[in-house]
Structures are given as structure tokens and as C-alpha cells.
LUMTIZA-732435 format. One record per residue (C-alpha): residue number from 1; residue in one letter; x, y, z. Coordinates in steps of 0.1 Angstrom, whole numbers, padded with zeros to 4 digits. Layout:
// residues N
SITE  lopa  drenza     xx     yy     zz
SITE   NUM       A      X      Y      Z
...
END
This chain:
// residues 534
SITE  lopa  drenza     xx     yy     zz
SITE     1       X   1219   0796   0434
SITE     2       X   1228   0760   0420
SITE     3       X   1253   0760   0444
SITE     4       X   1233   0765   0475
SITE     5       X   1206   0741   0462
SITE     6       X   1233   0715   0458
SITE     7       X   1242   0721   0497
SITE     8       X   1200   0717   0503
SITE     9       X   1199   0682   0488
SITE    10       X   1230   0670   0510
SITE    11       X   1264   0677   0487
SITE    12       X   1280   0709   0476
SITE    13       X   1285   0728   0504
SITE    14       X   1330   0733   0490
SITE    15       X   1311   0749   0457
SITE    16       X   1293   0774   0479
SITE    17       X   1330   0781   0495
SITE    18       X   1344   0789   0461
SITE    19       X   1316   0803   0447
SITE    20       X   1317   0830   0474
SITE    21       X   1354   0830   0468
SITE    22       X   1352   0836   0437
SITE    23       X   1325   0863   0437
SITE    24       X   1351   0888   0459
SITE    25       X   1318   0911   0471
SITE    26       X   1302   0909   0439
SITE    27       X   1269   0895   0448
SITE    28       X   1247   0924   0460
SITE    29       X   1210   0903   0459
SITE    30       X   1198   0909   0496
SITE    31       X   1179   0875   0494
SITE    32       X   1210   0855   0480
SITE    33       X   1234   0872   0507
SITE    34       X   1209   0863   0534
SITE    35       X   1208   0825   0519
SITE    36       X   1244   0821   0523
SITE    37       X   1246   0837   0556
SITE    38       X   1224   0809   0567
SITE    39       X   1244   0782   0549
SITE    40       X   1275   0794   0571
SITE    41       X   1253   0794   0599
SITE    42       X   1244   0761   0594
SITE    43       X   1279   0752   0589
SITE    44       X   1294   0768   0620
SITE    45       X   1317   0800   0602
SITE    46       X   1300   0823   0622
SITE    47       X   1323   0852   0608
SITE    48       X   1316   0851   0572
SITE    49       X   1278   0842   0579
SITE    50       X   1284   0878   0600
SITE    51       X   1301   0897   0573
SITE    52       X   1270   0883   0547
SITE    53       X   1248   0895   0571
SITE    54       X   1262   0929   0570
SITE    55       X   1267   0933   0536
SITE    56       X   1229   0923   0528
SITE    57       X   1220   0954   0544
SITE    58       X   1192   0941   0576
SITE    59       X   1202   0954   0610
SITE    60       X   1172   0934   0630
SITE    61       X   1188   0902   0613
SITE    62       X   1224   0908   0625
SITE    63       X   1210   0916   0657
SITE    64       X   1194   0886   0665
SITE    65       X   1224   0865   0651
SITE    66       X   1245   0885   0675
SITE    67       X   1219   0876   0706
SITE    68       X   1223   0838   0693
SITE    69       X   1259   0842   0692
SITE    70       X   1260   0853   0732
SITE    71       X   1271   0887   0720
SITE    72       X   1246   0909   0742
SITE    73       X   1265   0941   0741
SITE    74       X   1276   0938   0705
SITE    75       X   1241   0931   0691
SITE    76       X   1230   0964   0714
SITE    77       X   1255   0983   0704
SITE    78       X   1244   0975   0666
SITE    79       X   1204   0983   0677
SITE    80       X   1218   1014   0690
SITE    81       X   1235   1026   0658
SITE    82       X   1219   1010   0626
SITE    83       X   1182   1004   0636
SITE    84       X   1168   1021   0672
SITE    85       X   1134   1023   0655
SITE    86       X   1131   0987   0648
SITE    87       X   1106   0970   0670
SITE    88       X   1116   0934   0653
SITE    89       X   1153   0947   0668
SITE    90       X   1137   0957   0705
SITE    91       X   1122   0927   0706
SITE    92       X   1146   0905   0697
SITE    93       X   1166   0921   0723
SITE    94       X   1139   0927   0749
SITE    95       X   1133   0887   0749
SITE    96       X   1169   0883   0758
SITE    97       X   1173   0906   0782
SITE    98       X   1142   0901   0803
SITE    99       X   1157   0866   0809
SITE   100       X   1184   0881   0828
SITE   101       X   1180   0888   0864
SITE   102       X   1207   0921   0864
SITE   103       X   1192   0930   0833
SITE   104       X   1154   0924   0837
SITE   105       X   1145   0965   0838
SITE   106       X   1162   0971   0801
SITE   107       X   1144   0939   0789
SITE   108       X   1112   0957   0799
SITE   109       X   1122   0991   0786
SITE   110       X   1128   0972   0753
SITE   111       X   1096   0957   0755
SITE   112       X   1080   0991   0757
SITE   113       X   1105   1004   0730
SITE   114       X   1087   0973   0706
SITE   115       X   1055   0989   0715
SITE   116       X   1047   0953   0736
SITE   117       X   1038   0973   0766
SITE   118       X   1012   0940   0777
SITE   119       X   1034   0915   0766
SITE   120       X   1060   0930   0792
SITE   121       X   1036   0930   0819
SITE   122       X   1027   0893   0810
SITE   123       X   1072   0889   0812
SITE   124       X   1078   0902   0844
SITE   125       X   1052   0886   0857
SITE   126       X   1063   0852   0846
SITE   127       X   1095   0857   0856
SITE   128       X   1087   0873   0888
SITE   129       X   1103   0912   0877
SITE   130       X   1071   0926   0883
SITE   131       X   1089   0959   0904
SITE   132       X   1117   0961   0874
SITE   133       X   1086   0964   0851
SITE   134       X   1074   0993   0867
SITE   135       X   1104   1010   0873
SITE   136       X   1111   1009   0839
SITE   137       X   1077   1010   0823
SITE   138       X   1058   1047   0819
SITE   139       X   1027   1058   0831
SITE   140       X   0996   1029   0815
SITE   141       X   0965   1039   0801
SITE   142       X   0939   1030   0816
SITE   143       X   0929   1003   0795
SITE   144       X   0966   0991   0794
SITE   145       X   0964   0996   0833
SITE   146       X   0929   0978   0836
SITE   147       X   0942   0948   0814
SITE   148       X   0973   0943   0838
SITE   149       X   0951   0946   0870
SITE   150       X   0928   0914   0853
SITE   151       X   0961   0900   0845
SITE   152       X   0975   0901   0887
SITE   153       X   0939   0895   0899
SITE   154       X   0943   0863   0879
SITE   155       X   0981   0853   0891
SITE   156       X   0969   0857   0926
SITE   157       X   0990   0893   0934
SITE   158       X   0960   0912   0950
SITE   159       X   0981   0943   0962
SITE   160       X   0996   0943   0928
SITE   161       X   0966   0942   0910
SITE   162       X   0946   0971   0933
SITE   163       X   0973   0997   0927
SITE   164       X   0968   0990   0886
SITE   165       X   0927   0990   0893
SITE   166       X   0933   1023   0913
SITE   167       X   0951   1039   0882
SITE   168       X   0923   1030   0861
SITE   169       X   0901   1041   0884
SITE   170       X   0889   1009   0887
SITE   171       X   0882   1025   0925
SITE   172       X   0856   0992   0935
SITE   173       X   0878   0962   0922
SITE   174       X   0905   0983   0939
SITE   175       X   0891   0985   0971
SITE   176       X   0880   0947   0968
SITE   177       X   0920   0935   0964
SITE   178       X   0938   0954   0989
SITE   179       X   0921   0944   1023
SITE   180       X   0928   0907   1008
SITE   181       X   0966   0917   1003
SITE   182       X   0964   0932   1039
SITE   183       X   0973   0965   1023
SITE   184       X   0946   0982   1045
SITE   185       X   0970   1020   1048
SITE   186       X   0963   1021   1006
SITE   187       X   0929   1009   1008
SITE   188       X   0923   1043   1038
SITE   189       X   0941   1065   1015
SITE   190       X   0920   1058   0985
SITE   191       X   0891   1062   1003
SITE   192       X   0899   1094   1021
SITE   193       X   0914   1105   0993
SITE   194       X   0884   1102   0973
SITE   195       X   0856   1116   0999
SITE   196       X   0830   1090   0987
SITE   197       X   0804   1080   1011
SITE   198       X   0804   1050   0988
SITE   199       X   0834   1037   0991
SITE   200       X   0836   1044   1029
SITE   201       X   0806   1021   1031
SITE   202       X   0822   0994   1013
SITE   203       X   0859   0991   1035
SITE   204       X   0836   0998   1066
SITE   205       X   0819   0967   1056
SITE   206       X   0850   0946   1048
SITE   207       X   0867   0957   1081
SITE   208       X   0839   0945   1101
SITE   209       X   0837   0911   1082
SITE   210       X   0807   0915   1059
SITE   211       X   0798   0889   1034
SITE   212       X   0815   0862   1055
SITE   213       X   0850   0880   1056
SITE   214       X   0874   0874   1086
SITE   215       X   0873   0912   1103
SITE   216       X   0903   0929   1104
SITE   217       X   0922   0942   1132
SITE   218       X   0902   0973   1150
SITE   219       X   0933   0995   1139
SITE   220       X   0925   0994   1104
SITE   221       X   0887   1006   1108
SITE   222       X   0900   1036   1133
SITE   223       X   0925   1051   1110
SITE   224       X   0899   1050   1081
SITE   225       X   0878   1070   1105
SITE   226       X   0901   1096   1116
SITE   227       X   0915   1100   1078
SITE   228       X   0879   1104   1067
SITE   229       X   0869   1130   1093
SITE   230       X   0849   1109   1116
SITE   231       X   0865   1118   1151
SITE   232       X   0835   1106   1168
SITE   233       X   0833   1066   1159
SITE   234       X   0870   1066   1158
SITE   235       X   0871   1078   1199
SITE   236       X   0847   1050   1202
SITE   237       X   0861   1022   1184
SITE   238       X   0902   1035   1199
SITE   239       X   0882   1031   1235
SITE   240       X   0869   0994   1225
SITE   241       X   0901   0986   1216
SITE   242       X   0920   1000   1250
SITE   243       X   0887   0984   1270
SITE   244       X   0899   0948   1251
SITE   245       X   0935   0953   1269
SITE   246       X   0919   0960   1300
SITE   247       X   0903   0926   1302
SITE   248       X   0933   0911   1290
SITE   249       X   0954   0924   1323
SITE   250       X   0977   0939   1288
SITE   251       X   0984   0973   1300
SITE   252       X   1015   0981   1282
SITE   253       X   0999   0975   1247
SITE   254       X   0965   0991   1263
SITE   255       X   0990   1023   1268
SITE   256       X   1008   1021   1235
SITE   257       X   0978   1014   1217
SITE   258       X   0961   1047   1239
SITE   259       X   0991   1067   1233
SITE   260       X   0990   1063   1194
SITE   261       X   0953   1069   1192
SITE   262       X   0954   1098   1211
SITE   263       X   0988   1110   1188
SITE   264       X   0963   1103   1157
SITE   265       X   0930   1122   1166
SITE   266       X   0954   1150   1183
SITE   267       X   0927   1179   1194
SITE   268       X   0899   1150   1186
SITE   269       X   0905   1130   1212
SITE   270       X   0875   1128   1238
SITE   271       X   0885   1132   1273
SITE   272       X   0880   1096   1281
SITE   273       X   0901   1082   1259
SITE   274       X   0930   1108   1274
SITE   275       X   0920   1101   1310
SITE   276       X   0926   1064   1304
SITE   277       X   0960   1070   1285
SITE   278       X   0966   1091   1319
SITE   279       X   0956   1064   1342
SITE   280       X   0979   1040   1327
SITE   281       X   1011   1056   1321
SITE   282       X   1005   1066   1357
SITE   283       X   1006   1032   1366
SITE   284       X   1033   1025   1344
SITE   285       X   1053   1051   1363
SITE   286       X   1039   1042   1395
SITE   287       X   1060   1010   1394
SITE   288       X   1094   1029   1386
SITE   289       X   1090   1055   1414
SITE   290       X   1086   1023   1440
SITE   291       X   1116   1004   1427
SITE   292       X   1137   1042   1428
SITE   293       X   1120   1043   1465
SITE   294       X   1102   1079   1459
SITE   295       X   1073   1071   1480
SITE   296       X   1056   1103   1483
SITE   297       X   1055   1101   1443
SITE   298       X   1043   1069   1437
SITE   299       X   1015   1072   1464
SITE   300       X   0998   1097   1447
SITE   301       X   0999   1081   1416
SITE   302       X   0984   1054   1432
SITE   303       X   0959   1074   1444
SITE   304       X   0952   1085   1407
SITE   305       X   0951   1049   1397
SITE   306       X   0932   1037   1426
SITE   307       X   0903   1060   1418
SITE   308       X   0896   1038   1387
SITE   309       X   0901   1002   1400
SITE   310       X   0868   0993   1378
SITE   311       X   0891   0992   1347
SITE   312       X   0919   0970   1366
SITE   313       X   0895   0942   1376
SITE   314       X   0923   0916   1383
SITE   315       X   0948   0933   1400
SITE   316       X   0930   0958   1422
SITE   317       X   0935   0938   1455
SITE   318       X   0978   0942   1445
SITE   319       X   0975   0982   1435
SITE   320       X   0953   0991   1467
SITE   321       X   0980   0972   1488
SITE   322       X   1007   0993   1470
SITE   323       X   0989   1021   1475
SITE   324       X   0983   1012   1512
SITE   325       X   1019   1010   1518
SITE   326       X   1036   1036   1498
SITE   327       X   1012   1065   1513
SITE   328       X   1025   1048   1547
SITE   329       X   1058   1052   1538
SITE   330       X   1051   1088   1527
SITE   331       X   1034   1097   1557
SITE   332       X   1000   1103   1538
SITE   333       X   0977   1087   1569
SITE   334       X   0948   1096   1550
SITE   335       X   0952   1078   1519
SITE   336       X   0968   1051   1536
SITE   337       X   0931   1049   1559
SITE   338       X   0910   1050   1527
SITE   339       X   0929   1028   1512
SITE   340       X   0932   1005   1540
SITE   341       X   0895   1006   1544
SITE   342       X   0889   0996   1506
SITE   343       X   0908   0966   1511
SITE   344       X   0887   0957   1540
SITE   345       X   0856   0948   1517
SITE   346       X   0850   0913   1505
SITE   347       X   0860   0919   1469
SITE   348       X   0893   0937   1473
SITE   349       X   0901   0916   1506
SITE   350       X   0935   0897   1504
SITE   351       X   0936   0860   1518
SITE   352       X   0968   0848   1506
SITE   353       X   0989   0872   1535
SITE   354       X   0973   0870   1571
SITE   355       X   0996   0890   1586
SITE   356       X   0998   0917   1560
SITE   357       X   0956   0920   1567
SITE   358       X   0962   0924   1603
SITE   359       X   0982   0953   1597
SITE   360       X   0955   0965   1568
SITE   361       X   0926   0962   1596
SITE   362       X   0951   0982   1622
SITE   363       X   0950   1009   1598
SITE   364       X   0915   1012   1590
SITE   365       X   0904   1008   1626
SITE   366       X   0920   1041   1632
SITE   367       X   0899   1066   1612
SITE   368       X   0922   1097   1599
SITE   369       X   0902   1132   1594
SITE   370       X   0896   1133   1550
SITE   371       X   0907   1170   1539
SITE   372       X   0882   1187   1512
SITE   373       X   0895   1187   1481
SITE   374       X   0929   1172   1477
SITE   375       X   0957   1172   1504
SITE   376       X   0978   1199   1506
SITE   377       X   1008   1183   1518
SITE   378       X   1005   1159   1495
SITE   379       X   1014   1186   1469
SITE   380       X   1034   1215   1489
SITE   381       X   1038   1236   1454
SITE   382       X   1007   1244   1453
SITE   383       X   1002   1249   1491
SITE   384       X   1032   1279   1486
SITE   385       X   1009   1293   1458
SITE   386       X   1033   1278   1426
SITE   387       X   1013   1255   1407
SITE   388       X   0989   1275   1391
SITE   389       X   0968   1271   1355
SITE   390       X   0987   1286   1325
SITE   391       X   0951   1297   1312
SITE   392       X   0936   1310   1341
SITE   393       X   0960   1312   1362
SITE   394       X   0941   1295   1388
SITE   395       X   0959   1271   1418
SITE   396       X   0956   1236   1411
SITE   397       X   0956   1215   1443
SITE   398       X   0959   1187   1425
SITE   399       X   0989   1180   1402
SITE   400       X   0983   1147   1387
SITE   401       X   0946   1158   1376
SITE   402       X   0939   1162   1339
SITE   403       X   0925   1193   1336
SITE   404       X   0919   1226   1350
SITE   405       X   0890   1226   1379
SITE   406       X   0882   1262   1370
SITE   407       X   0887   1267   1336
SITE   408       X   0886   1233   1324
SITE   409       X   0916   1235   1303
SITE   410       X   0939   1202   1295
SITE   411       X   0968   1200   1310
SITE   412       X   1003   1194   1292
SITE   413       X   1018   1165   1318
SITE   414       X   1053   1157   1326
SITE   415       X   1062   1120   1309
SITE   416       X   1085   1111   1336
SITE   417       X   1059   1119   1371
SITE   418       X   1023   1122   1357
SITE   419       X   1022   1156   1371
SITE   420       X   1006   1184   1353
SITE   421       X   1034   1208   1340
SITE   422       X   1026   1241   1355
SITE   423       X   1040   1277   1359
SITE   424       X   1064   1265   1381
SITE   425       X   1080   1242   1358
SITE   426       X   1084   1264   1324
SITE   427       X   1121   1264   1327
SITE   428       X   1133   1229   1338
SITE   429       X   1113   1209   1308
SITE   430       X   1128   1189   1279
SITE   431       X   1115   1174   1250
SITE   432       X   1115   1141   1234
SITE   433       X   1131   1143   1200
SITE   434       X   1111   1110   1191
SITE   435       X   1079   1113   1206
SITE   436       X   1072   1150   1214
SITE   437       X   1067   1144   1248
SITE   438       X   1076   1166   1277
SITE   439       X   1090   1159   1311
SITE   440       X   1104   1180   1340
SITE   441       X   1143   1175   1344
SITE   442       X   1136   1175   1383
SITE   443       X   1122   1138   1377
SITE   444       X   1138   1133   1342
SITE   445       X   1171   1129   1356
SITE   446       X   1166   1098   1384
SITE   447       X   1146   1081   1356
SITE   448       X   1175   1083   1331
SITE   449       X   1196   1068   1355
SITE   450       X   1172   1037   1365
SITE   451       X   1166   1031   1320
SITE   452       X   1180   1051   1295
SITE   453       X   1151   1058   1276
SITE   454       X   1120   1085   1277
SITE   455       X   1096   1076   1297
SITE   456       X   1064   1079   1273
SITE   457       X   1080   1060   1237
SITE   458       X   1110   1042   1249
SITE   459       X   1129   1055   1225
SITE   460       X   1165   1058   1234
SITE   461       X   1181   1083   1254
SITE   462       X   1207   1094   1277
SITE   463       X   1223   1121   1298
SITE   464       X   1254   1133   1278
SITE   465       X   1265   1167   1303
SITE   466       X   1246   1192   1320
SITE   467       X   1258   1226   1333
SITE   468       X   1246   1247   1365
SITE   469       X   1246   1287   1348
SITE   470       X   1216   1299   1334
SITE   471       X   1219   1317   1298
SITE   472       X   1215   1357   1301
SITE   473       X   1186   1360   1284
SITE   474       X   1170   1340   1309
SITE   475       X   1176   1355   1341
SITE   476       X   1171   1386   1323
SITE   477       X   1136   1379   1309
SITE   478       X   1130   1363   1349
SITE   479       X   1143   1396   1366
SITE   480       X   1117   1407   1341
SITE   481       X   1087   1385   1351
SITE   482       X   1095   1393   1388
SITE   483       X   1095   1433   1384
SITE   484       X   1062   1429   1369
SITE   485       X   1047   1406   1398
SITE   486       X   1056   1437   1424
SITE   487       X   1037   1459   1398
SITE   488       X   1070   1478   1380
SITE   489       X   1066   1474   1344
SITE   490       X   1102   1492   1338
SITE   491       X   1124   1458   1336
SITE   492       X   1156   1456   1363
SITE   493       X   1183   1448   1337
SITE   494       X   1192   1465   1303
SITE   495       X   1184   1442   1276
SITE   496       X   1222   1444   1266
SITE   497       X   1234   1430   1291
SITE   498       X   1231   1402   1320
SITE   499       X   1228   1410   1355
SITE   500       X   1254   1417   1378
SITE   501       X   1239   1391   1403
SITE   502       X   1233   1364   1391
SITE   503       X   1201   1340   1409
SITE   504       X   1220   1322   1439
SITE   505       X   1207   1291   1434
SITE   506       X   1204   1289   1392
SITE   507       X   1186   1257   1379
SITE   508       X   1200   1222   1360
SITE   509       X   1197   1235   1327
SITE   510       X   1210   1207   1296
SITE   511       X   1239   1217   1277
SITE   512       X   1231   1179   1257
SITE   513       X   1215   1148   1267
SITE   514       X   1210   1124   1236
SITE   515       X   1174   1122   1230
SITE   516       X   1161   1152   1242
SITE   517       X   1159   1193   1236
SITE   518       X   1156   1215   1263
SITE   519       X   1127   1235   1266
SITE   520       X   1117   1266   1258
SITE   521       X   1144   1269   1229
SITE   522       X   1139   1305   1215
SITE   523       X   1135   1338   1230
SITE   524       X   1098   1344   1215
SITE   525       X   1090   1306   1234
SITE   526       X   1105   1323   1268
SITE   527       X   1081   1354   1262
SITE   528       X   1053   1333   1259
SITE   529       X   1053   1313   1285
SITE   530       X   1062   1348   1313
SITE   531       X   1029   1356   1298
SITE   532       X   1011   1330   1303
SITE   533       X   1027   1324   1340
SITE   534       X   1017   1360   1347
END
């Protein structure tokens, strides 16, 4: 004790040498050993200020000389197997670690060891860790979650802060954070998830840019509707949206934007909102058919499209001209006249092409007979009796309507032609792997080889082999259907086996084409749809 108090005062610090020397282990006093430790500290022998430390019997102490020593590993290793229940130790080591970008999740999970569970929210936010604190920290009470919400709402981390006010059910200062973090899909969750007309009020409010708010995008406020049951507003506010991209002239994001509200509301959707998702994929693949040169084709979906020229405001004079010239081309004279005639009045009249309106008023000056209904050669299928409702069974005379005339029934339509896909087509259909969408092969195939993509999503695809021979089952199950149609119910073909005679002219069925699944794919899909044809 002299000694070390002659080393204080500035002299002596050789008698504490010898002294310890001399003492060979003998001094056992906790308090002197950790005295002398810190005189060797202070002197720079690191070791034998080590071996003091350890023989005066305090873990937490060696552990934070080790941290001060840049011995990480070696002053865990000691926490590990002298002192794990020391939150002195933890902390020691938790305010090393947590300073440590590769090691920022074991600071935390020494913070919670120390019982600090704040004080490591308070860390990794300072330090910016705030995902290895949660990774690492366990599930917060709610006052412990409440206090760390305050904490975020206060750095400025809004999204943060609403998940921690969500698990204390904090479910208003929630809601307030996460429109202003743009996290609008957790804001519709909570909401939905909670049922309470309350709430609903409140984000319907903040969407639509109450108490001075910006509003958000349209989007937000459907998707809260459909998730909350309201099929109704969310028909009308997916139509105001599509209506905005109408006056815009921006009918590919009017389409996708269509396409995903329809996908959303499924059954929900109102007819409107899928007539206009028809009308513009149908003039989406009204342009393909007239670059691949299928006139017949894209006339009638110009005819589709040309019955609703009130939503295309700026370029109905260029799609009744199309029209005009592709039902020319197809030999259609009487949608060529009507359409010839409609570009006669002042509004749709072109100016910018004299000669092209010459040949407009030669056509409309020679007035064609109008069949009833819709034309029959414009649709032969159903003039031989194929194209017939899968409910009803009823003939459809026209194949690019969207539902049934008799039974009112929607229609499933082919992604690649707009047409309705009816009994005709139940064995040349595929699938979109991406999208869900069907199209027939018979107009699948040219399409793939003008973009290799579907149709409907854009999502990749393309033609990897096909093959020409029908499976078994399948020109068993049609020998089947076609017994039946001439009224013998006892099938033509054992079930064992295929028929001797095969069909002589035996559908493109896929073998593979990336993208796509052939369609119907089981036997029980195959029986289903006989029935329904029949």
C-alpha cells in the first residue's frame, strides 16, 4: 500500500515492481490486486495488469480490459465462461460491438442480454442498425414498443415508427405515419385487417387529401376498398382512373391499369369496367393483326372498337379510317359503308388527305344492304353452327361480344384475337403461366412469331416444339362426344385403348412452348368441358 501511494505522488513505481516480486501470489486483497492492475495499466505491462486482474477474482473487469486491449473475441470468450449473467459484462461488450458494422446484430443482442432493451433501440438508431436491431431484438412490450415508435416519430422514420405503433396497438398514430412513409399496402392491411369503420374513415380521408394533405394516387384508395369489401366504390373509383387515361390518349397504362383492377375485384368487377378492358386490348391487338396483314381479323375488332369512339375522343378520325380500309380489304362492304359514312360527318371528317376522302365519299355514296344482327360471314363458325355458349349452348353470332345474348353469361376471351373462346375452341387453348390468361393456339402461334411474349402481360414467352398427334385419351373422349351428338350413349372405343383410326386431320397440340400450358391439362378438365360443349 506504501508502495502504490509512493507511485500516486510521482516516485516509486520500481518498489511496486519488487514489491509484487517479492509477494510471489501472496497478496489475495481483491481491492489491492485491482490497485496494482491499474498501476500496470497505467504503466503499459498489460500482461501482469492481466494476470492481477484474474487473480482478483472480477470477470466484468477483465472483460472490459480485454475490449480496451482490442481483444474482442478473448474478452467474449471470457463473458462466455466466467460471467454470462453479468449485465456490467453484456454491456461492456454490447457498446463495443454495436460500433461495428459486421457485428452490429450481437451488439444489440448484448444489449438485450444487459436488460437495455431501449437503450439498444436509441443505438441502432444512431448508428443507423435499426433492421439488425430487430433481427436481433425479441418481441417488445407494448410500452417498450410504444416508447420506440415516439423515439422514430421523433428521428423522422415514419414507416419505422408505424410498424412499432401498430404493435402497441397504437392503431391511430399508426395509421397517421404510414401514408407519410408512402407505406400505403401496410396502412390497407391494418385497416382491413382490423374491420373498423373507424379507421377506414380515417385512411379514406388521408387518400383523398383531407386536412390539407397532398392525395395520394387513386390506386391506394381502390385497393383499400376491395380489401375492405367495398366492390361497389372500388368499380367506380378503378373506372375514374381508366376514364383519366382515356383523356390522356394513354391506352396502354388505361389497359394495364384495367387489367389489374379487373385481376383484383375478380367476380366483382362490374361489366363496364370489363367492357372497357375489352375494348382496349381489342385495340391493342387490332394494331398487331394490321401489321401481320390479317384483315378480316382486325376489321372486326375495329368494328368492336369503333362502336365506342366516345371514349377515344382524339383519335377517332385515325381508327374509323383503319376500320374503313381493313373491312375493304376483307371484303366486309358493309362495315366498310358504315364506316365510310361515319367519317363523312363534320366531326370525324379527315382534312389532312384529300384524296383519301374522295375515296371515303365513293364508298359511302354507294349504300350496302345492313344484315340484322351481326354478319355472318364476318364470323363463318358460327354460320356452320360451331360457336356456341358453353352455358346455354346457344349460337353466338358474334364472337368478339362479351357476353352471352341469351343467357347473359361472360365470356372467357382469347388474349391473342379478342374472340370469345367457345365450344369450338376447347382443345387448341393454352395458358399463360404469368398472367392466367387464355388464348387459342390458332392465333397464338402468328403472334409469337411477330413478339415473343403473351399477348395480355407481356411476360416472356416462346415457341419451344410442337407435335401434330393427338394424345389417346383425347380422341377417345372426342369419339366419345360425337357418339353422343348422334344420340348413342355406348362410347365407340374401349377406354383401354385408342382408336384404330385416328382423326385425319388431328390438331397442333404443344408438346412445350416456354411460357405457356396447354389447355385442358387433366382428364376430369377434358370431361368437363364435352359437358359443357354438349
Amino acid at each position: 500500500e506504501a508502495a502504490l501511494s509512493a507511485s500516486a505522488t510521482g516516485g516509486g513505481g520500481d518498489i511496486v515492481v519488487r514489491v509484487v516480486k517479492r509477494a510471489n501470489g501472496r497478496i489475495s486483497a481483491p481491492a489491492t490486486l485491482l490497485r496494482l492492475s491499474e498501476h500496470f495499466q497505467a504503466a503499459g505491462d498489460w500482461d501482469a495488469a492481466e494476470d492481477l486482474l484474474r487473480a482478483a477474482g472480477d470477470p466484468p473487469r477483465l472483460v472490459a480490459f480485454l475490449l480496451a486491449r482490442g481483444q474482442p473475441d478473448r474478452a467474449e470468450a471470457e463473458f462466455l465462461a466466467r460471467c454470462p449473467d453479468s449485465a456490467l459484462a453484456a454491456g461492456a461488450l454490447a457498446e463495443h460491438f454495436i460500433r461495428q458494422p459486421d457485428r452490429r446484430t450481437r451488439g444489440v443482442a448484448y444489449f438485450v442480454r444487459a436488460g437495455r432493451r431501449t437503450e439498444a433501440l436509441e443505438k441502432a438508431l444512431e448508428l443507423d442498425a435499426l433492421e439488425s436491431c430487430l433481427e436481433a431484438l425479441p418481441e417488445l412490450e407494448p410500452e417498450e414498443a410504444l416508447s420506440a415508435g415516439l423515439l422514430l416519430e421523433a428521428k423522422g422514420r415514419p414507416a419505422a415508427a408505424g410498424r412499432f405503433f401498430k404493435q402497441a396497438r397504437q392503431f391511430e398514430r399508426a395509421l397517421d405515419n404510414f401514408p407519410k412513409a408512402s407505406d400505403y399496402s401496410a396502412a390497407n392491411e391494418l385497416v382491413s385487417s382490423l374491420k373498423s369503420e373507424e379507421l377506414f374513415e380515417q385512411l379514406v380521408n388521408v387518400y383523398e387529401g383531407a386536412d390539407g394533405r397532398e392525395p395520394a394516387d387513386p390506386v391506394h384508395l381502390f385497393r383499400l376498398l376491395v380489401l375492405f369489401g367495398r366492390p361497389g366504390p372500388a368499380n367506380s373509383v378503378a373506372l375514374a382512373t381508366v376514364a383519366a387515361e382515356f383523356d390522356e390518349a394513354a391506352y396502354r397504362v388505361a389497359c394495364r391499369k384495367a387489367a389489374g383492377s379487373v385481376s383484383e375485384l375478380g367476380a366483382d368487377a362490374s361489366f363496364e369496367l370489363r367492357q372497357k378492358l375489352h375494348v382496349l386490348e381489342s385495340y391493342a391487338l387490332a394494331r398487331k393483326w394490321v401489321k401481320l396483314e390479317d384483315h378480316a381479323l382486325a376489321a372486326q375488332l375495329l368494328a368492336l372498337v369503333a362502336g365506342f369512339l366516345h371514349w377515344f375522343p382524339k383519335h377517332a378520325t385515325s381508327i374509323l379510317k383503319s376500320a374503313v380500309v381493313e373491312s375493304t380489304k376483307a371484303g366486309f362492304r358493309h362495315l366498310a359503308y358504315a364506316w365510310a359514312t361515319a367519317l363523312c360527318k363534320p366531326d370525324c371528317r379527315p382534312t389532312d388527305d384529300p384524296r383519301f376522302l374522295e375515296k371515303i365519299e365513293k364508298i359511302a355514296l354507294k349504300p350496302v344492304p345492313t344484315p340484322q344482327g351481326w354478319p355472318l360471314e364476318a364470323n363463318p363458325e358460327a354460320k356452320a353452327g360451331f360457336s356456341k355458349c358453353l352455358v346455354c349452348a346457344g349460337l353466338v353470332e358474334n364472337p368478339h361480344s362479351l357476353s352471352c345474348p341469351r343467357c347473359a353469361a361472360l365470356f372467357t376471351h382469347c388474349s391473342a384475337s379478342g374472340r370469345a373462346l367457345l365450344s369450338r375452341q376447347i382443345w387448341d387453348v393454352v395458358k399463360c403461366r404469368a398472367c392466367g390468361r387464355f388464348a387459342g393456339w390458332e392465333h397464338l402461334e402468328p403472334l409469337l412469331g411477330f413478339e415473343d411474349c403473351c399477348p395480355a402481360c407481356e411476360h416472356p414467352a416462346k415457341v419451344l416444339a410442337i407435335r401434330n398427334d393427338p394424345p389417346a385419351w383425347l380422341v377417345r373422349f372426342r369419339a366419345e362426344a360425337a357418339a353422343k351428338r348422334r344420340g348413342n350413349e355406348q362410347p365407340t372405343q374401349p377406354r383401354s385403348t385408342a382408336p384404330s383410326t385416328p382423326t385425319p386431320k388431328a390438331p397442333l397440340l404443344l408438346k412445350e412452348i416456354e411460357g405457356f400450358i396447354f389447355v385442358p391439362a387433366s382428364l376430369e378438365e377434358v370431361k368437363t368441358k364435352i359437358q359443357a360443349s354438349n
